[in-house]
Backbone as XML, in Angstrom:
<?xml version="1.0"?>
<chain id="A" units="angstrom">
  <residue number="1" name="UNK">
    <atom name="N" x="92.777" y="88.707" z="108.845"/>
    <atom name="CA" x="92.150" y="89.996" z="108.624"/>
    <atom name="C" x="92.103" y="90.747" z="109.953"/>
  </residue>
  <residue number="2" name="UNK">
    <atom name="N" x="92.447" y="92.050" z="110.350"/>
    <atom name="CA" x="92.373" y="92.589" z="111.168"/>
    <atom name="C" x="91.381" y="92.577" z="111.390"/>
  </residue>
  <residue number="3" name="UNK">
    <atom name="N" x="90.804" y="93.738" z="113.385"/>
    <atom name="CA" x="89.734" y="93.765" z="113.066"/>
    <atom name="C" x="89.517" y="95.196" z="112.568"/>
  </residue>
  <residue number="4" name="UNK">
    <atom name="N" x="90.245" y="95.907" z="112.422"/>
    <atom name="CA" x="89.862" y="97.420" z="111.827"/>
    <atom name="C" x="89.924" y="97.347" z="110.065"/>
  </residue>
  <residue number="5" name="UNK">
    <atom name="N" x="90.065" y="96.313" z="109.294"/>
    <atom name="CA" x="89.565" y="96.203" z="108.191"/>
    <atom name="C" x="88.274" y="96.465" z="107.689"/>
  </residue>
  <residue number="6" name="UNK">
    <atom name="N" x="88.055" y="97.479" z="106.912"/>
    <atom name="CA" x="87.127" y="97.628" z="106.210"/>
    <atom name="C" x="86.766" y="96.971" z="104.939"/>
  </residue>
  <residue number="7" name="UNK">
    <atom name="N" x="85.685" y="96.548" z="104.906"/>
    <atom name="CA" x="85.736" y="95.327" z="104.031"/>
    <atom name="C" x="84.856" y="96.098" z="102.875"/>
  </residue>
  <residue number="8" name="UNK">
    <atom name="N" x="84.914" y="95.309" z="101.289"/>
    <atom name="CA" x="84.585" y="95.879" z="100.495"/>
    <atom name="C" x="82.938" y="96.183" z="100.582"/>
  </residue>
  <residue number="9" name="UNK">
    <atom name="N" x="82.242" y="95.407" z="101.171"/>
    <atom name="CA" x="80.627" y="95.654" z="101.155"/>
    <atom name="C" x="80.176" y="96.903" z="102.510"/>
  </residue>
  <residue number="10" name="UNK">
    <atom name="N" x="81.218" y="96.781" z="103.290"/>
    <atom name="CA" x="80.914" y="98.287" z="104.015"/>
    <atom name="C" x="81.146" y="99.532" z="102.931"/>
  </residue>
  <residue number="11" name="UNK">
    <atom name="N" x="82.138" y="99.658" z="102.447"/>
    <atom name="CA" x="82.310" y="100.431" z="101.482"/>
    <atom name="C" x="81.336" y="100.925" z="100.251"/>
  </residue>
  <residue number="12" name="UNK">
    <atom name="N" x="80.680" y="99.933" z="99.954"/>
    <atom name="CA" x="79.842" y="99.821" z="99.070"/>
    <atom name="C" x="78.271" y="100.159" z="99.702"/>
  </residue>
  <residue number="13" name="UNK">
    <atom name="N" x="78.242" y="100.084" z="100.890"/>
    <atom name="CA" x="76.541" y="100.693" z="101.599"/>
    <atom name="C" x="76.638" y="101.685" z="102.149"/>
  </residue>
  <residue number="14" name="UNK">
    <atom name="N" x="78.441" y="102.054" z="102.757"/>
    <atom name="CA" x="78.291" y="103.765" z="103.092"/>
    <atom name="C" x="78.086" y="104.739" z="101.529"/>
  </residue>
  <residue number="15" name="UNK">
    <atom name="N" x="78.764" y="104.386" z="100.560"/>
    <atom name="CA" x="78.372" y="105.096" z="99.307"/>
    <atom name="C" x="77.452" y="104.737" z="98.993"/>
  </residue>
  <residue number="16" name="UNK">
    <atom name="N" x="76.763" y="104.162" z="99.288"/>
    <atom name="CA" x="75.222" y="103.823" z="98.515"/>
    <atom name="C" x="74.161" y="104.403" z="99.617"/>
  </residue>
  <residue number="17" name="UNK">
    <atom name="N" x="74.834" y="104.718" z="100.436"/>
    <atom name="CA" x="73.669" y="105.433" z="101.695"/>
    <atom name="C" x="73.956" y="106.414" z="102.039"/>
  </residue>
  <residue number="18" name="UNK">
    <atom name="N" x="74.393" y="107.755" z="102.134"/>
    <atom name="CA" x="75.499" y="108.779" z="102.298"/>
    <atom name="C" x="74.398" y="109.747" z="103.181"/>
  </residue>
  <residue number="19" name="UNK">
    <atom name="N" x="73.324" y="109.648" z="103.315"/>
    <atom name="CA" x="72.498" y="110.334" z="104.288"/>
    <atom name="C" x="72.712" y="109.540" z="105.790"/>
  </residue>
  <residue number="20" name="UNK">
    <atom name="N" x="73.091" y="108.476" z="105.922"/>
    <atom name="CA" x="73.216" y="107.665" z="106.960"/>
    <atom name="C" x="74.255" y="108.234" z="107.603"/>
  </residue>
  <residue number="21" name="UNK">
    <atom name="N" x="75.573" y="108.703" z="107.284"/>
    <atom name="CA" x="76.449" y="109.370" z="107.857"/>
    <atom name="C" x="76.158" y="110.335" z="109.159"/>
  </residue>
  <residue number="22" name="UNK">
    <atom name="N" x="76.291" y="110.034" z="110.593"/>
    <atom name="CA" x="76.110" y="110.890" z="111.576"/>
    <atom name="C" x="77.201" y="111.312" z="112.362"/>
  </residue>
  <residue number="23" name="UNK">
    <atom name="N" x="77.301" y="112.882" z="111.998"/>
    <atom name="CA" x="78.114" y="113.344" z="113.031"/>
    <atom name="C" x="78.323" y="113.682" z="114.121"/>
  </residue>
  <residue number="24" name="UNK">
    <atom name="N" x="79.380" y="113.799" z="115.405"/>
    <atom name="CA" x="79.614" y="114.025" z="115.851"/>
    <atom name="C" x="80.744" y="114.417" z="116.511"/>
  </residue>
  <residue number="25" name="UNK">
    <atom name="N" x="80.980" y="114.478" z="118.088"/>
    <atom name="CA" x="82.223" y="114.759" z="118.899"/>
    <atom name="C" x="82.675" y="113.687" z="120.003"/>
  </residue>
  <residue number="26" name="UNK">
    <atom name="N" x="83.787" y="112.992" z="119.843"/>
    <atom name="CA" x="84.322" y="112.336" z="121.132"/>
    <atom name="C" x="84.347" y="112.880" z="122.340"/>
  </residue>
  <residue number="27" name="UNK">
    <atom name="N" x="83.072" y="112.345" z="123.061"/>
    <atom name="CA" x="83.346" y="112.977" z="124.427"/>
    <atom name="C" x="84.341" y="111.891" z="125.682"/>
  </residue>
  <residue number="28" name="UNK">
    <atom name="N" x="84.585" y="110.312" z="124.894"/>
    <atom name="CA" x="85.388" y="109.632" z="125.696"/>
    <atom name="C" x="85.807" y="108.659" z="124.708"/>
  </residue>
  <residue number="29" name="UNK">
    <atom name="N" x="87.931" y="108.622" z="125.166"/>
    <atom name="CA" x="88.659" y="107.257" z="124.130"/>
    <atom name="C" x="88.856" y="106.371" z="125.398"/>
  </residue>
  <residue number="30" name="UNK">
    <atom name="N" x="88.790" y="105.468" z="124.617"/>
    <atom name="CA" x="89.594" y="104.366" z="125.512"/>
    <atom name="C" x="90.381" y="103.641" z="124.339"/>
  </residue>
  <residue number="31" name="UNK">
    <atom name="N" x="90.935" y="102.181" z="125.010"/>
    <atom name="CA" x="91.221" y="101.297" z="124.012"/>
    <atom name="C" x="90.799" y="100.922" z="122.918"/>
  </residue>
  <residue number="32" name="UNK">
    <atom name="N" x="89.655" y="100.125" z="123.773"/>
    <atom name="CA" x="88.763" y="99.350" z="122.565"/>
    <atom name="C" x="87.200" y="100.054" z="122.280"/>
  </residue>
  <residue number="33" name="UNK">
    <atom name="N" x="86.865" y="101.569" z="122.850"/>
    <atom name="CA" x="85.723" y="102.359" z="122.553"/>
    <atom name="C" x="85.972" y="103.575" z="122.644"/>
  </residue>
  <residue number="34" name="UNK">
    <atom name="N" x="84.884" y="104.528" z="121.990"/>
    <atom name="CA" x="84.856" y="105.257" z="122.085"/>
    <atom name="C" x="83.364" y="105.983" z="122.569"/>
  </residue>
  <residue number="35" name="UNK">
    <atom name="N" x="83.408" y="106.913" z="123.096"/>
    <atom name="CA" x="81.567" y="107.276" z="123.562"/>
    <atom name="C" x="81.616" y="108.505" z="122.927"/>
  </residue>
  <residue number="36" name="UNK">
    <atom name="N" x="80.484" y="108.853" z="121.870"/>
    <atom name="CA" x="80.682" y="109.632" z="121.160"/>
    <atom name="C" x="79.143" y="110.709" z="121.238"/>
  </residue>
  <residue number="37" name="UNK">
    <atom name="N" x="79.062" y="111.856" z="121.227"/>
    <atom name="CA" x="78.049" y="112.589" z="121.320"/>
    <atom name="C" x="77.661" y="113.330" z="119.746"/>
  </residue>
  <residue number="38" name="UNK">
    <atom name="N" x="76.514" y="112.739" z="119.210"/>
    <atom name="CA" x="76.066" y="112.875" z="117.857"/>
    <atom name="C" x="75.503" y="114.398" z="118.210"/>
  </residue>
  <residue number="39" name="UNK">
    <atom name="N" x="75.610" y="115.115" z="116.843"/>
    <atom name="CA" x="74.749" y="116.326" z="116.829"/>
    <atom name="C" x="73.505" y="116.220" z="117.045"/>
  </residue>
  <residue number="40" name="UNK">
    <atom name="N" x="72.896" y="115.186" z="116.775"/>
    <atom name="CA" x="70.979" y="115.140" z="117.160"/>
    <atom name="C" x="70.636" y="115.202" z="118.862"/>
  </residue>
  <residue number="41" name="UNK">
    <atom name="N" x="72.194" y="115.112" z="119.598"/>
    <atom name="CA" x="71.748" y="114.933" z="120.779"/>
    <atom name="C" x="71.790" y="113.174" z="121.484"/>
  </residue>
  <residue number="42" name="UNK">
    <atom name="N" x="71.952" y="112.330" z="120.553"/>
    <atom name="CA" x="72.011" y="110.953" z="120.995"/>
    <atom name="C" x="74.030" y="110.846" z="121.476"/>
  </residue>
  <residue number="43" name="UNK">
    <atom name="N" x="73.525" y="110.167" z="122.828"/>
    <atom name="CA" x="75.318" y="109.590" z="122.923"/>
    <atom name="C" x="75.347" y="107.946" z="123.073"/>
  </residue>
  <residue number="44" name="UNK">
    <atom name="N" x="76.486" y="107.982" z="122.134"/>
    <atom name="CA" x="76.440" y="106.562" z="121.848"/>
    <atom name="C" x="77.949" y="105.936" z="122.126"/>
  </residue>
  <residue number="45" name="UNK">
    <atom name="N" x="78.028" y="104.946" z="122.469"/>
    <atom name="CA" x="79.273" y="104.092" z="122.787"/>
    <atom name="C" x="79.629" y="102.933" z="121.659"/>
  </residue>
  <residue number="46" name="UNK">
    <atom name="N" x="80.655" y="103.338" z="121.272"/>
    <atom name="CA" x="81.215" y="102.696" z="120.054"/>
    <atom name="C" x="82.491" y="101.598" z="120.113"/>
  </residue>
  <residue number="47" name="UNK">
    <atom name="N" x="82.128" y="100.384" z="119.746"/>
    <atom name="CA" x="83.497" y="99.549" z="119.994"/>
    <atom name="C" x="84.231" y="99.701" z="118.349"/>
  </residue>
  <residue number="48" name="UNK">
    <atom name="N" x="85.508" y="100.585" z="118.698"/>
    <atom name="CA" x="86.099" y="100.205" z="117.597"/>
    <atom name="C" x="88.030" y="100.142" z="118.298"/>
  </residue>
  <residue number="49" name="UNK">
    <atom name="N" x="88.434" y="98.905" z="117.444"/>
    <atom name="CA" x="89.756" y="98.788" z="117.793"/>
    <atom name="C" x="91.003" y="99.950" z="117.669"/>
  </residue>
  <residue number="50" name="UNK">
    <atom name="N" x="91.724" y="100.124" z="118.628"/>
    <atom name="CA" x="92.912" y="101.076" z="118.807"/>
    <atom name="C" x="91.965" y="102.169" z="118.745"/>
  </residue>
  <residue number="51" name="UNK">
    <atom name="N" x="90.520" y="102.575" z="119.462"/>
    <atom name="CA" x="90.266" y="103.824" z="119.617"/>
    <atom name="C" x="90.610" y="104.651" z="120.120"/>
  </residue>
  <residue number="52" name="UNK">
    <atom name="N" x="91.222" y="104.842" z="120.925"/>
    <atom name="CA" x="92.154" y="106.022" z="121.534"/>
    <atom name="C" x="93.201" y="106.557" z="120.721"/>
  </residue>
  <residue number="53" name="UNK">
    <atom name="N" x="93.798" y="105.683" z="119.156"/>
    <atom name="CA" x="94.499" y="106.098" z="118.705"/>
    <atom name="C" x="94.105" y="106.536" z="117.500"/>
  </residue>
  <residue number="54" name="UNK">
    <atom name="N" x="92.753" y="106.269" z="117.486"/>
    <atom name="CA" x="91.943" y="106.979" z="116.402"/>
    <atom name="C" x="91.547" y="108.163" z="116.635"/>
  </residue>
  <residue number="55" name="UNK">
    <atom name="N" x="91.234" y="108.584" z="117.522"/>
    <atom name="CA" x="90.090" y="109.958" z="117.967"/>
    <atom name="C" x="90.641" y="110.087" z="119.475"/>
  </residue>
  <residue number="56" name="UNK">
    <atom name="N" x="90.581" y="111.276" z="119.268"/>
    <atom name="CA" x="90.992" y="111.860" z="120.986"/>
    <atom name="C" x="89.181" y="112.821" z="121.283"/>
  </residue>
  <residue number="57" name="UNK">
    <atom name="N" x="89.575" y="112.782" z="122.653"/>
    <atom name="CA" x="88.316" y="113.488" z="123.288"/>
    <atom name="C" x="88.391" y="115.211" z="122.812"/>
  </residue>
  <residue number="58" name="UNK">
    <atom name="N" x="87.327" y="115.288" z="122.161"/>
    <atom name="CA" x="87.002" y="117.157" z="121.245"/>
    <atom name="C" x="87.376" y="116.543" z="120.074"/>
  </residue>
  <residue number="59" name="UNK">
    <atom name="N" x="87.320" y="115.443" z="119.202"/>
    <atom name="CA" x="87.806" y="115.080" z="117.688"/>
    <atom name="C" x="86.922" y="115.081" z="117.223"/>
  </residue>
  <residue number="60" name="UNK">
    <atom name="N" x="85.957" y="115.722" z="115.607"/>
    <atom name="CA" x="85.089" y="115.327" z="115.022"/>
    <atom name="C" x="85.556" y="114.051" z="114.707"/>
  </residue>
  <residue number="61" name="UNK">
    <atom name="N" x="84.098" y="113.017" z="114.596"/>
    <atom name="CA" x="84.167" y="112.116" z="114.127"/>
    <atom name="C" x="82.760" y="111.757" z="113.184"/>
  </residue>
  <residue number="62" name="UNK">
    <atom name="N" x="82.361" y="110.987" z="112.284"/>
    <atom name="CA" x="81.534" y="110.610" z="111.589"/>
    <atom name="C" x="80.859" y="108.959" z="111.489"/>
  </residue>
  <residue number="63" name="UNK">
    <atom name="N" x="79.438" y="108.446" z="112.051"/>
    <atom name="CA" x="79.454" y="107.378" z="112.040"/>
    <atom name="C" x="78.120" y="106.795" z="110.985"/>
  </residue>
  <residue number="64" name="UNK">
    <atom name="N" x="78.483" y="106.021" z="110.256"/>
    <atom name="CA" x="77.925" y="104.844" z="109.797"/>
    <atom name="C" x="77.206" y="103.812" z="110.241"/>
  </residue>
  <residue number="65" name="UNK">
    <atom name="N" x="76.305" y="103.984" z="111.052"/>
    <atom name="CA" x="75.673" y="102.591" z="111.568"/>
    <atom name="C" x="75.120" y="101.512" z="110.966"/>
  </residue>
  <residue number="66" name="UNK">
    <atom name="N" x="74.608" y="101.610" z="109.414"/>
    <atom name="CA" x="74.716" y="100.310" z="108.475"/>
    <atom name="C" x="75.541" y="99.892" z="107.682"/>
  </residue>
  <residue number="67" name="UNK">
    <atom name="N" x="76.574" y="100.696" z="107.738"/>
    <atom name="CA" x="77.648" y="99.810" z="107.686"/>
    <atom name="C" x="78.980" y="99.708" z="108.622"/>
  </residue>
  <residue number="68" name="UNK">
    <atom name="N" x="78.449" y="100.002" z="109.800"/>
    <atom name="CA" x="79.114" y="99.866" z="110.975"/>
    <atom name="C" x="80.914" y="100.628" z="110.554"/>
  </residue>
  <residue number="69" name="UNK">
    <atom name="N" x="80.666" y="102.212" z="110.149"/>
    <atom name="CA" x="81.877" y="102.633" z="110.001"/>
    <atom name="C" x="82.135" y="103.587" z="110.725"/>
  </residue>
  <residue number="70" name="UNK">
    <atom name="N" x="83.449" y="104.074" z="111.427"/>
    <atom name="CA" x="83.559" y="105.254" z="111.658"/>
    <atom name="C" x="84.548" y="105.849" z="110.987"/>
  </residue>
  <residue number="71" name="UNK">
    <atom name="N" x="84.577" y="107.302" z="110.434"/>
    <atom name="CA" x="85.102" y="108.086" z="109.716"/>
    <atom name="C" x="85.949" y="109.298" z="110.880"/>
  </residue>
  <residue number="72" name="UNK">
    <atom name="N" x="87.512" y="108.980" z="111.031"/>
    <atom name="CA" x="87.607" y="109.891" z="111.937"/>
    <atom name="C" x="89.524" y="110.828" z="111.402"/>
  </residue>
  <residue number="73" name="UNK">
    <atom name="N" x="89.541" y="111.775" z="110.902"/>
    <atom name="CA" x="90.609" y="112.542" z="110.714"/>
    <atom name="C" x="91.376" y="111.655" z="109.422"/>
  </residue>
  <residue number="74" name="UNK">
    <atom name="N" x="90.149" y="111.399" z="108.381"/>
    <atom name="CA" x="90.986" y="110.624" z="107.410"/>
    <atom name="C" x="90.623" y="109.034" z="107.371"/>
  </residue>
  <residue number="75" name="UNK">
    <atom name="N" x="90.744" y="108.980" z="108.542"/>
    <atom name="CA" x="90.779" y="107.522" z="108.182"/>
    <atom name="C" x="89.486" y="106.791" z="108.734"/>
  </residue>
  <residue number="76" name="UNK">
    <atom name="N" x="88.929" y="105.272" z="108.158"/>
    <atom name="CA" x="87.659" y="104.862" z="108.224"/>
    <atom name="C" x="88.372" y="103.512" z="108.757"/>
  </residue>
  <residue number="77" name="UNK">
    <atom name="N" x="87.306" y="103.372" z="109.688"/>
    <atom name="CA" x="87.626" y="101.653" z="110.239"/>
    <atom name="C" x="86.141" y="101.339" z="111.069"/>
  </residue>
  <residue number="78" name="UNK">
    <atom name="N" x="86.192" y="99.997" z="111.159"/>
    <atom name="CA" x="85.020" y="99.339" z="111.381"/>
    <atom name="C" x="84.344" y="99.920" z="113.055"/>
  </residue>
  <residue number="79" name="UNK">
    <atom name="N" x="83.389" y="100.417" z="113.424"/>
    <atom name="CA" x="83.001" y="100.880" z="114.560"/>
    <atom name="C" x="81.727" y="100.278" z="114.637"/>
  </residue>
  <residue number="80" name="UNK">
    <atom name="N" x="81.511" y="99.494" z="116.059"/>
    <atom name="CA" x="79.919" y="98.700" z="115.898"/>
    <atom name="C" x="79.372" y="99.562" z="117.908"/>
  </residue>
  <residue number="81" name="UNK">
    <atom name="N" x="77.936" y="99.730" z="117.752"/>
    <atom name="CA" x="77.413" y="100.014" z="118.783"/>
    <atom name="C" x="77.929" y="99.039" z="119.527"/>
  </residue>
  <residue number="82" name="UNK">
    <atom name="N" x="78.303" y="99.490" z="120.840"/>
    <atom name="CA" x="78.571" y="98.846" z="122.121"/>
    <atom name="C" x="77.304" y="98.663" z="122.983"/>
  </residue>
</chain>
């Protein structure tokens, strides 16, 4: 299993929680993170795999923190606080 597999029970608590969804903007990619600046004002550092090839710096992105997802230009893969 990769690690950017999204597994069926993440799937199942971001739709079952859909207020949990927080947005924001990539203010830094790297490899294996991303540091991301939420609209509430919180910046947070995110380990998710091939992030730099997920989200570039100015990309909306969308995060999930109970079910550890990030939502970025389409596509969803596993993103956990760093």
């Amino acid at each position: 299993m990769s690690r950017t597999t999204v597994l069926p029970i993440q799937r199942v608590m971001a739709d079952a929680n859909p207020a949990a969804w927080r947005d924001g903007i990539v203010v830094e990619a790297h490899e294996a993170h991303l540091v991301v600046a939420f609209l509430d004002g919180a910046v947070t550092r995110l380990r998710v795999a091939d992030a730099d090839a997920i989200a570039s710096v100015g990309a909306p992105v969308a995060h999930h923190p109970v079910a550890e997802l990030l939502s970025a230009g389409g596509v969803r893969t596993t993103a956990r606080a760093a």
